[in-house]
C-alpha positions in Angstrom: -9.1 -21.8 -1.4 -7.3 -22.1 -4.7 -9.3 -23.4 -7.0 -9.8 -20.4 -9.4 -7.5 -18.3 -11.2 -5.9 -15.1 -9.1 -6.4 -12.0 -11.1 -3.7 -9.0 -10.4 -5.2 -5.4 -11.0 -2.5 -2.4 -10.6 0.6 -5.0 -11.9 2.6 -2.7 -13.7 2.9 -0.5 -10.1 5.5 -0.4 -7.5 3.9 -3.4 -5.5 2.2 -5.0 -8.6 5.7 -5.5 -10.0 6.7 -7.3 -7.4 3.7 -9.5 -6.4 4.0 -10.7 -10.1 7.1 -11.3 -9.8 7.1 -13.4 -6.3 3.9 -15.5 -7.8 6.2 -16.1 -11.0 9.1 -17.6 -8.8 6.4 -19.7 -6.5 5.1 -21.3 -9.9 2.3 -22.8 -7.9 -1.0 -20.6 -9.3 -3.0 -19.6 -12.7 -2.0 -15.6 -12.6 -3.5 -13.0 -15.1 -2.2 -9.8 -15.2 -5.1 -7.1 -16.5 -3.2 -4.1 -17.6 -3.8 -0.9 -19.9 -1.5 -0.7 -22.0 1.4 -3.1 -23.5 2.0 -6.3 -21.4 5.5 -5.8 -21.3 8.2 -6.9 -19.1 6.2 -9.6 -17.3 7.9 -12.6 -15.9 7.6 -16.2 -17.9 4.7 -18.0 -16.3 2.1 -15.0 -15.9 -0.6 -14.5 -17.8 -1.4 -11.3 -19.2 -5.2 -9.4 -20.6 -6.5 -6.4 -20.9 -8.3 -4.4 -18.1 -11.0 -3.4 -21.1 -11.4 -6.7 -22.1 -12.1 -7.7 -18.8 -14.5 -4.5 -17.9 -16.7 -5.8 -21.3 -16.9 -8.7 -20.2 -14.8 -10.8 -22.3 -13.0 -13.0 -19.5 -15.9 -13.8 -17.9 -15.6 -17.9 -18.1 -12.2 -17.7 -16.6 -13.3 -15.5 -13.7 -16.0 -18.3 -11.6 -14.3 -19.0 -8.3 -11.3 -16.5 -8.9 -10.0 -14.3 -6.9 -8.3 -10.8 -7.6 -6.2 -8.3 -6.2 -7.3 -4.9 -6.6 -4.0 -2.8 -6.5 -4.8 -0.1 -9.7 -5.5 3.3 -8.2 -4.4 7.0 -8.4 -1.6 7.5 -5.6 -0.6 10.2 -3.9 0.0 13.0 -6.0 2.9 15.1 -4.8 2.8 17.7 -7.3 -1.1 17.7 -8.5 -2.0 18.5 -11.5 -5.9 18.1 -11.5 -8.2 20.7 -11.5 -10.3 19.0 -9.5 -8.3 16.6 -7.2 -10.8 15.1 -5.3 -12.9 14.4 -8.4 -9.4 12.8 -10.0 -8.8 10.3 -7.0 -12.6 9.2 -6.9 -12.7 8.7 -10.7 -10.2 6.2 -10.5 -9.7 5.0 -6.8 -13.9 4.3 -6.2 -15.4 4.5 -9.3 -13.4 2.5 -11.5 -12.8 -0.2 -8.3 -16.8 0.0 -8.1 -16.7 -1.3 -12.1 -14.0 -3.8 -11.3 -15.6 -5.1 -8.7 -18.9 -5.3 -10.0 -18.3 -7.1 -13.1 -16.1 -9.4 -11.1 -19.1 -10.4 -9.1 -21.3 -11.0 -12.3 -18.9 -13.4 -13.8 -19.2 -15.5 -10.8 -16.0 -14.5 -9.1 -15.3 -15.5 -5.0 -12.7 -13.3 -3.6 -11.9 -9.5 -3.8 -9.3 -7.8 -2.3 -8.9 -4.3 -2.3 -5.5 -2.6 -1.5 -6.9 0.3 0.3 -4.5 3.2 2.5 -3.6 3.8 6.3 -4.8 7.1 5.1 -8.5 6.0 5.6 -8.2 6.2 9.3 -6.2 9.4 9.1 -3.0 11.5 9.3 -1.1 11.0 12.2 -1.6 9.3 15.6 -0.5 10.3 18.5 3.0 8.2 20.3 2.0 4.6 21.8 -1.1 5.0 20.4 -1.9 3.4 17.1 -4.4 3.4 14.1 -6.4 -0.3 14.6 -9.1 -1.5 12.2 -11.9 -0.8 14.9 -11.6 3.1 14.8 -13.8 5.1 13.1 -12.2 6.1 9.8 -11.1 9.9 9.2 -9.4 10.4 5.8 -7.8 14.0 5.9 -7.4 14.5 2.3 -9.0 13.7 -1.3 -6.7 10.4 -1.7 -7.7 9.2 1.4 -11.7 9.7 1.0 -11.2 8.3 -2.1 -10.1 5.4 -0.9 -12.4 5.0 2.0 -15.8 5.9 -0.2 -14.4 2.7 -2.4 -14.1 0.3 0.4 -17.5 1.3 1.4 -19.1 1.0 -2.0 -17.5 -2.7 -2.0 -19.2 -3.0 1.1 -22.4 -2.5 0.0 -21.4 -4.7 -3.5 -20.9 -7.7 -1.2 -24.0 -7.3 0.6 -25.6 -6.8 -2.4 -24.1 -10.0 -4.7 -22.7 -12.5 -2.3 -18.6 -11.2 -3.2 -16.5 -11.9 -0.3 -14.4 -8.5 0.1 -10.9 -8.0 2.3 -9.8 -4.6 2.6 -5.9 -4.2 3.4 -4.7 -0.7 4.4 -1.0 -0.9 4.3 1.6 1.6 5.8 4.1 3.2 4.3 5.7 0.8 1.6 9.6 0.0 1.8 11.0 -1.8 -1.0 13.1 -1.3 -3.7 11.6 1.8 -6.3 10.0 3.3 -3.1 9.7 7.2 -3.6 8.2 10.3 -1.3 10.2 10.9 1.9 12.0 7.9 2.4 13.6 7.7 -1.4 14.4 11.2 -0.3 16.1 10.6 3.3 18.6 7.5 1.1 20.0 10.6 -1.4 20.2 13.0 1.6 22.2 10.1 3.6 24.1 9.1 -0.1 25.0 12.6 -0.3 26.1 13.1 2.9 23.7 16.4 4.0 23.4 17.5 6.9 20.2 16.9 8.3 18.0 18.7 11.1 16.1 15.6 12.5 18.3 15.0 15.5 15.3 16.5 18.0 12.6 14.3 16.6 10.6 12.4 19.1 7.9 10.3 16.6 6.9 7.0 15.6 6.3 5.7 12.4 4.7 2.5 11.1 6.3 0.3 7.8 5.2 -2.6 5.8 7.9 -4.1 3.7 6.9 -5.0 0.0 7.7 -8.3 -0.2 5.7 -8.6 3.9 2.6 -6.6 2.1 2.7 -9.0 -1.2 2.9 -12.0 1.1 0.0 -10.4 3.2 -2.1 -9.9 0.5 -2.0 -13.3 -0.9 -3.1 -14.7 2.5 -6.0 -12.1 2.2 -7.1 -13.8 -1.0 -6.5 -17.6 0.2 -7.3 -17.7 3.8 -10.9 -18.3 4.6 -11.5 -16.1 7.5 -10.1 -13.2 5.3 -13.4 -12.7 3.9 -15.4 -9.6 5.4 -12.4 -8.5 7.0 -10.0 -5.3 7.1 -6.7 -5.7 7.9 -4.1 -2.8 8.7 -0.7 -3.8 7.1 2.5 -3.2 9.1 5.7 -5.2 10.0 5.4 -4.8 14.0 8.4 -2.3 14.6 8.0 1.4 15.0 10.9 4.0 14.6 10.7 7.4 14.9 12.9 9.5 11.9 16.0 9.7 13.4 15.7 6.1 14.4 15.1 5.3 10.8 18.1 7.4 9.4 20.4 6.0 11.4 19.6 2.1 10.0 19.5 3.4 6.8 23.0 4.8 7.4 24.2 1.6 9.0 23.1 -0.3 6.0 24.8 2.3 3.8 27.8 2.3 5.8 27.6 6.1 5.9 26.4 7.3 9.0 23.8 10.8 8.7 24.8 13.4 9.8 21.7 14.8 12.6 21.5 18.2 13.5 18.8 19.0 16.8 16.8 21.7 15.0 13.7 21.9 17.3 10.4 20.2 15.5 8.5 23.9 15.4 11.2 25.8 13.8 11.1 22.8 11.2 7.5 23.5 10.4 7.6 27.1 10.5 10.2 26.7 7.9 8.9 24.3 6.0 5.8 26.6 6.0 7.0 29.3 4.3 8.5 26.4 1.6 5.2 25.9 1.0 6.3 22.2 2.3 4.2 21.5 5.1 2.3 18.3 4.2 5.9 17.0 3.8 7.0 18.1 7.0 4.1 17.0 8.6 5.3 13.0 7.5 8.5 13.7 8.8 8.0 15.2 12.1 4.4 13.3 13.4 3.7 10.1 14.5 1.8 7.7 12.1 1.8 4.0 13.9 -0.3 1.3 12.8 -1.3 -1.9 14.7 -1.0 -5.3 12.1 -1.2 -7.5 15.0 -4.9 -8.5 14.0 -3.9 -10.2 10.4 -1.2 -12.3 12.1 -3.9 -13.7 14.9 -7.0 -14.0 12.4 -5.0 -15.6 9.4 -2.1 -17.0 11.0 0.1 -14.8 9.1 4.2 -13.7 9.7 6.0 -11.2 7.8 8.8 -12.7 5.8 11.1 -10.2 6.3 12.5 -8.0 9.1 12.2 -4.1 8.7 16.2 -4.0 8.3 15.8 -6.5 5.5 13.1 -4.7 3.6 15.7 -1.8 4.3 18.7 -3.7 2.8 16.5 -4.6 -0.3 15.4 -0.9 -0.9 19.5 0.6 -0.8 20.5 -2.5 -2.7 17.4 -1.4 -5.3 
């Protein structure tokens, strides 16, 4: 299935960057870029447009048989700034993937992806028992309803116009630029802090960048993609003491673990006025991918400690 141009939404962000930049080194595809604002810093070989362009309809006769990679979206907002939050996620994270999508489908294009969030099935999970694309979604917050009202909207879109739809919900992204706890944990070990996570007992779920770029460029070639959801994750769990000490390994600075006990963390972290963070820390958030490697035939690239190595060596 690669008989139509692949169109890359979201390519100036952290995963954008570096899908661009992995379909720039393969050589082997028509890419176009759509972005907001200057096309800058692109690799030779990529095409670049504008995302208005495209919404007016303007590319249209390049778009029959393409297929595109949704990635643009509000993230997670750590320090929010919106009077209205939830309002601020939809307008960008359903409504403006609703537009995309739609006038995608008008001009005759085949595949949509949509880069959606492990948030849509929820918060945390409890140990040995992971998220899997069968549950029943339950987003806890207004990025994570966002995101789950747009992948139903493209639902109904495809039932409605013929567009075949994939919907990837990835776990937490490694790779080099990562930020939220994990940029946090490298300066903590960097710096040598001490750190109270020795008494953690949890289990998180990863996706490497380059595993979730390669992922969703099956979701857009393979044919039994379409119709599907697929939860992204590279296979091994660690809880966050587990992960410290491979970070540390890889920085050749071991961290230092104090065994503060889990509550006393949270009360703390409470009264910080920190608890969402906390919360990411200290749960359990595992996530089952075993479903895109027996439906599309697909294998990570890259081990977890490599995706590590590539995020220190950023």
């Amino acid at each position: 299935m690669a008989d139509g141009p692949l169109i890359i939404t979201g390519a100036t962000g952290f995963v954008g960057r570096r899908l661009v930049a992995d379909l720039a080194a393969s050589g082997r595809r028509e890419v176009i870029a759509l972005v907001r604002g200057p096309a800058q810093g692109f690799p030779p070989g990529i095409a670049t447009d504008s995302l208005d362009a495209f919404l007016d309809g303007k590319l249209d006769p390049a778009l029959r048989g393409a297929r595109l990679i949704h990635l643009l979206g509000r993230a997670h907002v750590m320090r929010e700034t919106a009077a209205d939050s939830l309002a601020a996620f939809r307008a960008v994270n359903r409504d403006l993937t609703l537009s995309v999508a739609r006038r995608f489908a008008q001009a005759g294009g085949r595949r949509f992806v949509f880069v959606s969030s492990i948030k849509v099935n929820g918060e945390e999970t409890a140990p040995g028992k992971p998220f899997a694309e069968a549950e029943v979604p339950a987003p806890a917050d207004p990025y994570g309803l966002s995101k789950w009202e747009a992948e139903r909207a493209l639902w109904q879109l495809s039932a409605e116009t013929g567009l075949q739809v994939c919907v990837v919900r990835p776990a937490l992204v490694l790779g080099p630029g990562a930020r939220g706890n994990v940029a946090s944990m490298l300066r903590w070990i960097e710096r040598g802090v001490p750190l109270p996570f020795g008494a953690i007992d949890n289990r998180r779920s990863f996706v490497g960048i380059d595993n979730l770029a390669s992922l969703l460029l099956a979701a857009a070639d393979h044919p039994r993609a379409a119709g599907e959801t697929f939860l992204a994750a590279d296979g091994e769990d660690l809880s966050t003491p587990a992960l410290l000490t491979r970070i540390g390994r890889l920085l050749g600075r071991p961290p230092r673990l104090i065994p503060v006990p889990p509550a006393l963390i949270r009360r703390l972290a409470g009264l910080l006025g920190q608890k969402a963070k906390a919360d990411r820390l200290l749960g359990s958030l595992q996530v089952d991918g075993s479903r895109a490697r027996t439906c599309l035939g697909w294998t990570p690239p890259k081990t977890l400690d490599q995706s590590l190595a590539d995020m220190i060596e950023r």
